[in-house]
C-alpha positions as CSV (number, residue, x, y, z in Angstrom):
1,X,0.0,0.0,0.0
2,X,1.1,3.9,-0.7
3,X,1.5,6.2,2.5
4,X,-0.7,9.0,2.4
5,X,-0.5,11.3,-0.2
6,X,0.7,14.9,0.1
7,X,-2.9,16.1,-0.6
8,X,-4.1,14.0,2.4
9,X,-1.3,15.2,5.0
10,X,-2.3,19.1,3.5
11,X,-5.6,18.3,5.6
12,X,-3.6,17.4,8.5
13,X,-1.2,20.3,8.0
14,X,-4.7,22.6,7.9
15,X,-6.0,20.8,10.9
16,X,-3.1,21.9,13.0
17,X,-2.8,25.6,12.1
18,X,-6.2,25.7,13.0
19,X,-6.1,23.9,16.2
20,X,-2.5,26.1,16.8
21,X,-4.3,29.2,16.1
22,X,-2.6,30.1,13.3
23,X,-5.5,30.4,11.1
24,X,-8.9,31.2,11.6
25,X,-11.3,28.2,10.7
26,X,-12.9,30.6,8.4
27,X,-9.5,30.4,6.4
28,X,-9.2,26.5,7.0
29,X,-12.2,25.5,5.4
30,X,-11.5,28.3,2.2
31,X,-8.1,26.9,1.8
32,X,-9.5,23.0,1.8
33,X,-12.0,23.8,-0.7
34,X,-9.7,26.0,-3.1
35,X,-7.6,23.0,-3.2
36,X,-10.2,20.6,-3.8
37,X,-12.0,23.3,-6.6
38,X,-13.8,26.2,-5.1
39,X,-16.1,27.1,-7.6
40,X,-15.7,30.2,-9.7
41,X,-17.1,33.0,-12.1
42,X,-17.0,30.1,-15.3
43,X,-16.0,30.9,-18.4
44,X,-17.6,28.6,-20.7
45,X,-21.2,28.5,-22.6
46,X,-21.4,25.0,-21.6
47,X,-24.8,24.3,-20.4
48,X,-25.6,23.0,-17.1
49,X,-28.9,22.2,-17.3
50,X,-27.9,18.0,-17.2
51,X,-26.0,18.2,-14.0
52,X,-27.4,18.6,-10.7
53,X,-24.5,18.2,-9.0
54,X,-21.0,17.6,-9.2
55,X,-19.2,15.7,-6.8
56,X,-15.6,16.2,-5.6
57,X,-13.4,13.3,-4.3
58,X,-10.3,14.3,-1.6
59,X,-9.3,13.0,1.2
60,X,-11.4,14.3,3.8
61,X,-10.6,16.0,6.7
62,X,-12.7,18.4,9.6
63,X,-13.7,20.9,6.7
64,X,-16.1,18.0,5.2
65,X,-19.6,18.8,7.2
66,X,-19.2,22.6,6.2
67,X,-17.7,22.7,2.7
68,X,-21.3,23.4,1.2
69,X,-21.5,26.4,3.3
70,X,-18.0,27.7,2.8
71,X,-18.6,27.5,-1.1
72,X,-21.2,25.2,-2.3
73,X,-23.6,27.6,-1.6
74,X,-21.9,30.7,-3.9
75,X,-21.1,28.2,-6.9
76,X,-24.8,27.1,-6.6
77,X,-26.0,30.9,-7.0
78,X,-23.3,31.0,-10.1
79,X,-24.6,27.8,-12.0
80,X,-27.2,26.2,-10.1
81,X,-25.1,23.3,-9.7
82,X,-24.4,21.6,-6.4
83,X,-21.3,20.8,-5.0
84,X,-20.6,18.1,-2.7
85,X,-17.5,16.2,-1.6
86,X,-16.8,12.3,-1.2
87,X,-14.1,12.4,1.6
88,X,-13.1,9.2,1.1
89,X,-9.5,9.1,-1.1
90,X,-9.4,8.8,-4.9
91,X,-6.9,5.5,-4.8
92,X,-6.2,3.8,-8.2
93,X,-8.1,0.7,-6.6
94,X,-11.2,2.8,-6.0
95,X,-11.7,4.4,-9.6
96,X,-10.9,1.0,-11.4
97,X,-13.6,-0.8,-9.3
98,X,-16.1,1.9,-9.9
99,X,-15.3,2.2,-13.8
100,X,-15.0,-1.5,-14.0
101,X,-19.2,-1.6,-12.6
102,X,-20.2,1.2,-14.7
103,X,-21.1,3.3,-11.2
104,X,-18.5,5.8,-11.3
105,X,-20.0,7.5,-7.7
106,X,-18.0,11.5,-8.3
107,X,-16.9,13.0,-11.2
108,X,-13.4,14.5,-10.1
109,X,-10.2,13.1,-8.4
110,X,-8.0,14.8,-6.3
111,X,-5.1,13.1,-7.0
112,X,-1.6,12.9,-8.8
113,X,-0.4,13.6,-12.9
114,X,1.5,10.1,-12.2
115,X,-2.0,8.8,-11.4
116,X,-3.8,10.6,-14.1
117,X,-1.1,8.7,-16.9
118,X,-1.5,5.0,-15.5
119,X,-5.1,4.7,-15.5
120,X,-5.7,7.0,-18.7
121,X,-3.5,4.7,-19.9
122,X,-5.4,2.0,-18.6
123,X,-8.7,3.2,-20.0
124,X,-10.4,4.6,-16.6
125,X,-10.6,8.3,-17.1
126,X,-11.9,10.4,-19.1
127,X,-9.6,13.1,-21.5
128,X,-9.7,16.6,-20.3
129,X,-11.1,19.0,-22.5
130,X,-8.8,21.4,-23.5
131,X,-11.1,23.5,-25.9
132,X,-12.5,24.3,-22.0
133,X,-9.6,24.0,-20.1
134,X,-6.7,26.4,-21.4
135,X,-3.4,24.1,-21.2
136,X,-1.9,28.0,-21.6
137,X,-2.7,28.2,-18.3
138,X,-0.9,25.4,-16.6
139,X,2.9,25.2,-16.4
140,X,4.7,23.3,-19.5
141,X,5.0,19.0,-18.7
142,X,1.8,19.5,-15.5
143,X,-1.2,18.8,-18.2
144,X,-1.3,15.4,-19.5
145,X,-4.2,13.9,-21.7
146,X,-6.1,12.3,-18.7
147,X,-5.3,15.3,-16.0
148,X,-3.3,18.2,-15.3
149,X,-1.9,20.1,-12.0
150,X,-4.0,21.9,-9.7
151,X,-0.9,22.8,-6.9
152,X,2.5,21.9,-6.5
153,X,4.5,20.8,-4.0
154,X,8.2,20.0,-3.3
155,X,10.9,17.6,-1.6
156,X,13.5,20.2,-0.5
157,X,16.8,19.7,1.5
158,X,16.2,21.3,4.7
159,X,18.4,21.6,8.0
160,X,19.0,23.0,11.9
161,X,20.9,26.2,10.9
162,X,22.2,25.8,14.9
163,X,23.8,22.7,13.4
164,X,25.8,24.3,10.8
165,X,26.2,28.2,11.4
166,X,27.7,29.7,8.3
167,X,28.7,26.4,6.4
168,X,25.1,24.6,6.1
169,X,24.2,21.9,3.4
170,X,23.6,23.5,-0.1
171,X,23.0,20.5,-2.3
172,X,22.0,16.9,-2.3
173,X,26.2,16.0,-2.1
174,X,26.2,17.4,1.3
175,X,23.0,15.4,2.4
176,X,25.3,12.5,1.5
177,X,28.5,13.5,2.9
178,X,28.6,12.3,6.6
179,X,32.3,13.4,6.8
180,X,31.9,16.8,6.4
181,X,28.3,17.1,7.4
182,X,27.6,14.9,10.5
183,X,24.7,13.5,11.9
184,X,21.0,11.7,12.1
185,X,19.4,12.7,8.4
186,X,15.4,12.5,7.4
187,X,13.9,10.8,3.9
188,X,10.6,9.8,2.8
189,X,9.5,6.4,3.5
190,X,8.6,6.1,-0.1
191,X,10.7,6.2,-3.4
192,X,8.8,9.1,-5.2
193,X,11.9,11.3,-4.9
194,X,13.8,10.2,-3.7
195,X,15.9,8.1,-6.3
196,X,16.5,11.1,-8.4
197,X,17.6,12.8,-4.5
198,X,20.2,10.2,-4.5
199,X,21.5,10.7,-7.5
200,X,22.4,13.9,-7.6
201,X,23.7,13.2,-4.4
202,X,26.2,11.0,-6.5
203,X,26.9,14.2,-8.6
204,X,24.6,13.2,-11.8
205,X,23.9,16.7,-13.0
206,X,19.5,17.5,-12.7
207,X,19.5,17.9,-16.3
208,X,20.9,13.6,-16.7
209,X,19.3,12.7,-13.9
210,X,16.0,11.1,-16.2
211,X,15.7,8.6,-18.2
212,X,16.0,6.7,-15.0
213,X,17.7,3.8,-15.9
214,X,19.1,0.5,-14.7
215,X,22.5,1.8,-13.8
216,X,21.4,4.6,-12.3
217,X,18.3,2.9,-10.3
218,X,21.1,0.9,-8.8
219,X,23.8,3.8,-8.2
220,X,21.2,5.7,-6.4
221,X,20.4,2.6,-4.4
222,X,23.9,2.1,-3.4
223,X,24.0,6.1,-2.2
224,X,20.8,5.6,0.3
225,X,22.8,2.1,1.6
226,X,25.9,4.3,2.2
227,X,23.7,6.4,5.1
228,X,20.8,4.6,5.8
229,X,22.3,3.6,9.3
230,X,22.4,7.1,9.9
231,X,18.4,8.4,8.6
232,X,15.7,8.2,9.8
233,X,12.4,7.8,6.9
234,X,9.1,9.4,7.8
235,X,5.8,8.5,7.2
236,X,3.5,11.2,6.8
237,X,4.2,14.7,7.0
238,X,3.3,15.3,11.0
239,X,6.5,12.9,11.3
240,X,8.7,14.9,9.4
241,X,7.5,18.0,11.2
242,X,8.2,16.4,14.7
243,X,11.6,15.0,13.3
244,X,12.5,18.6,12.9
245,X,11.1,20.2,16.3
246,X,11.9,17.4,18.1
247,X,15.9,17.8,16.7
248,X,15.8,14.0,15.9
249,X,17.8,14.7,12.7
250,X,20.3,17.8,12.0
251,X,18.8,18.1,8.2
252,X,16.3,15.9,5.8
253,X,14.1,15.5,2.6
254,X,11.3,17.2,3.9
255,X,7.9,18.6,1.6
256,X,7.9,22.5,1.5
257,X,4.6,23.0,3.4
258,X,5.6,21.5,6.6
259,X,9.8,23.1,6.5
260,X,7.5,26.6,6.1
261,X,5.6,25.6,9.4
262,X,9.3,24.9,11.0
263,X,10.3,27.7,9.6
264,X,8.5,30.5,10.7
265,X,7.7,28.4,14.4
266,X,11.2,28.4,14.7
267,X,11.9,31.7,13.8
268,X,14.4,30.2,11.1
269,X,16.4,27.8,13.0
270,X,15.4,25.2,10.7
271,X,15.4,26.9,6.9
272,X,16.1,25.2,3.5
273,X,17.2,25.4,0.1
274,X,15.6,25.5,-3.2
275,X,18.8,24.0,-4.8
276,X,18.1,20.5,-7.1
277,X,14.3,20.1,-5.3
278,X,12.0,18.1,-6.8
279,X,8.8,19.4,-7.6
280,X,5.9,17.6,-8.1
281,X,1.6,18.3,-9.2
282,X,-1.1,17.1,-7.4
283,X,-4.0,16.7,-10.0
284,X,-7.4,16.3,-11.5
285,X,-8.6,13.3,-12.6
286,X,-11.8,12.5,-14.3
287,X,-13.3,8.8,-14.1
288,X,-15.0,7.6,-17.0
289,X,-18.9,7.2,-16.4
290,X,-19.0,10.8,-14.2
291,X,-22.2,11.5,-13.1
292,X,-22.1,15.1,-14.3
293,X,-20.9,14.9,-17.9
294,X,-18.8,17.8,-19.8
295,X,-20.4,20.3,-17.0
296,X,-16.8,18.9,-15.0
297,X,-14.4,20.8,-17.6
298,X,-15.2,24.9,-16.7
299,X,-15.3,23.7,-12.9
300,X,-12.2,22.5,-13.0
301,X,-11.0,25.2,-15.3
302,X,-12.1,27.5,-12.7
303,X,-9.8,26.1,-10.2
304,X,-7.1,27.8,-12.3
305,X,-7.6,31.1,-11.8
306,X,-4.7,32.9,-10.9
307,X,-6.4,34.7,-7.9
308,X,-7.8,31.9,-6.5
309,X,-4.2,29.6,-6.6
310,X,-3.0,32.7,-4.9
311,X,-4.8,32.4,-2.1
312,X,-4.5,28.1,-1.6
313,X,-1.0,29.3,-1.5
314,X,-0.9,31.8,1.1
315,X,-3.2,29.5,3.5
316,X,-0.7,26.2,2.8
317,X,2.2,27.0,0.6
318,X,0.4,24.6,-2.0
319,X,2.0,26.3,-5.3
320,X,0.2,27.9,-7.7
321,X,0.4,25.6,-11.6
322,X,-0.8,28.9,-13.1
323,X,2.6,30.4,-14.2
324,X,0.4,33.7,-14.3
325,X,0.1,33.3,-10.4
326,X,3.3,34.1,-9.7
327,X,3.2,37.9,-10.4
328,X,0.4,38.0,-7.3
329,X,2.3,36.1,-5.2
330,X,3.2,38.9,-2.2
331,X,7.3,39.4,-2.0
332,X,7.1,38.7,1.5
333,X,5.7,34.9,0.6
334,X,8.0,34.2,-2.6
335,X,10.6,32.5,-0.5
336,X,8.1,29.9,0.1
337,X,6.6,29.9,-3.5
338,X,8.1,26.7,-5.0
339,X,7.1,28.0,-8.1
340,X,8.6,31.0,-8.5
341,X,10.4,31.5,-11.5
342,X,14.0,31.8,-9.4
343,X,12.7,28.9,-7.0
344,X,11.7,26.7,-10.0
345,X,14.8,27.2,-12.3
346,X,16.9,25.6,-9.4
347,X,14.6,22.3,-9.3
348,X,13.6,19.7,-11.4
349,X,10.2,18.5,-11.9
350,X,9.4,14.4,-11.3
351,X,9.0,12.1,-14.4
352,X,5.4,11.4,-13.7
353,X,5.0,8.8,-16.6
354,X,8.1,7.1,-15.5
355,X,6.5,6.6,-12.1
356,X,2.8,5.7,-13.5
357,X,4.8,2.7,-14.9
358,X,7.6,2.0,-12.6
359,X,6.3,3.2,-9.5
360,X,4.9,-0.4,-7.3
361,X,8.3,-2.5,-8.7
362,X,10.6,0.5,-7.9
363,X,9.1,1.2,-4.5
364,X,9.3,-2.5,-3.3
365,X,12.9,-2.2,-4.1
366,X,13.3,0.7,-2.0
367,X,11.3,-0.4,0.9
368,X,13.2,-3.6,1.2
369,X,16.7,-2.0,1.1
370,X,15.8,0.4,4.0
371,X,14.2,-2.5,6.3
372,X,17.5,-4.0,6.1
């Protein structure tokens, strides 16, 4: 089975501003339903007049009971089409089973462009419609036939600045250099990442680091073996995030939203670096059979609107995939934007496709050679 996804632990991270204080539960719920598709002003003739409803699949979380009063109700008074959500996780066993019956039970996904390749591949989702949604509008390689990216995220090297002073870890060859850079390291229970991590770790420059392939699978293997004694992987994101207040590890692969939480609640004792991340979509996904038809297309297209990406980001440091969102990003936050043009440059986006095929072989490899 897959850990929980990044979109699930972005409920968790919400959960805990709110319960912190840090956000107001008015801003918790509107930051849950931006990223699951807070309906907008649509921009398409599409008629609605077939679709009652539409129905949302994430992965749940304390905003479920009031998303139709945080904005259900306003898209209703736009289209006169309701929104609900199916808290329940869009998993790849889930949407085969229901397309497989012919009782596909929502009409979009929140999931992953890796996701949105292997079962369009497979024959369980429906093409997007790009005469509706404007691939212009999406950054280049995040809009596949079968989905496209809603928010980005990404794996970043972060570490204890009281660890290091004026000499701290710039790269993924210092993450691997125990000489120089001592002690207890962080990495993500799961291979997503973290292969491409290792080998640039080995010096394999970002632009050689795909096509992944059997020589390098096994050079990056042999890189994680080198310091496995000496990491610790985490599970879910609320892990990481203890790893790092807890100082259980001195520096670690780590996703963006939760290093911004240790960030600013350390008052940048632990900070990070932009340097060789890897960036990566969440995504729509469409099964076939959905209950509400082509009325799906301008409701997702809605979701990007540069304004309203903005403002997902600024509640959870979810990245906007609307390279026009950038501009509106506030120079305070940009540090935190991981796409930024200046943050972007310095990463390098995952090989979705490469992980829709390889993903379940590749990861069993991984988890074995860390259990050892």
């Amino acid at each position: 089975m897959r850990l929980p996804s990044f979109q699930s632990d972005v409920v968790d991270l919400a959960r805990d501003l709110h319960a912190q204080g840090r956000i107001g539960r008015r801003d918790m719920l509107q930051g849950l339903a931006l990223m699951s598709a807070l309906p907008a002003l649509l921009r398409s003739g599409v008629s609605y007049a077939q679709a009652r409803e539409i129905v949302v699949c994430n992965w749940g979380g304390d905003a479920m009971t009031h998303m139709a009063t945080a904005w259900g109700d306003p898209y209703e008074a736009d289209t006169g089409v309701k929104v609900v959500f199916d808290g329940t996780g869009p998993s790849e066993g889930k949407i085969k089973a229901m397309v497989e019956a012919n009782a596909a039970a929502w009409d979009v996904g929140d999931a992953d462009v890796g996701s949105a390749i292997l079962l369009g591949n497979e024959g369980f989702l429906r093409p997007v419609d790009y005469t509706v949604v404007d691939r212009n509008q999406i950054l280049p390689g995040m809009a596949v036939e079968c989905g496209f990216a809603n928010y980005l995220y990404s794996f970043v090297l972060g570490y204890d600045t009281t660890e290091f002073g004026d000499n701290p870890p710039t790269s993924w060859a210092d993450f691997f250099n125990l000489d120089d850079f001592p002690g207890p390291r962080a990495m993500r229970k799961e291979v997503l990442a973290q292969i491409e991590i290792a080998l640039m770790g080995a010096g394999v420059p970002k632009d050689e680091i795909y096509p992944i392939t059997p020589d390098k699978e096994k050079l990056a293997f042999e890189m994680i073996g080198k310091i496995k004694d000496d990491t610790i992987f985490w599970s879910s994101g609320a892990e990481s995030q203890q790893f790092m207040r807890q100082q259980e590890v001195v520096m670690g692969v780590f996703w963006n939203t939760r290093l911004k939480v240790i960030h600013e609640e350390t008052e940048g004792a632990w900070d990070w670096t932009w340097n060789q991340g890897m960036v990566s979509p969440g995504g729509w996904i469409v099964p076939k059979g959905n209950p509400a038809g082509d009325a799906i297309w301008p409701f997702l297209a809605s979701t990007l609107i540069p304004e309203r990406q903005v403002k997902l980001f600024e509640l959870f440091a979810n990245a906007p995939s609307n390279p026009a969102a950038a501009a509106l990003v506030p120079a305070e936050l940009k540090k935190f934007n991981a796409t930024d043009p200046d943050n972007y440059a310095l990463q390098l986006p995952t090989d979705d496709a490469w992980y829709g095929k390889e993903f379940s072989r590749i990861n069993t490899v991984f988890l074995d050679l860390i259990a050892t």
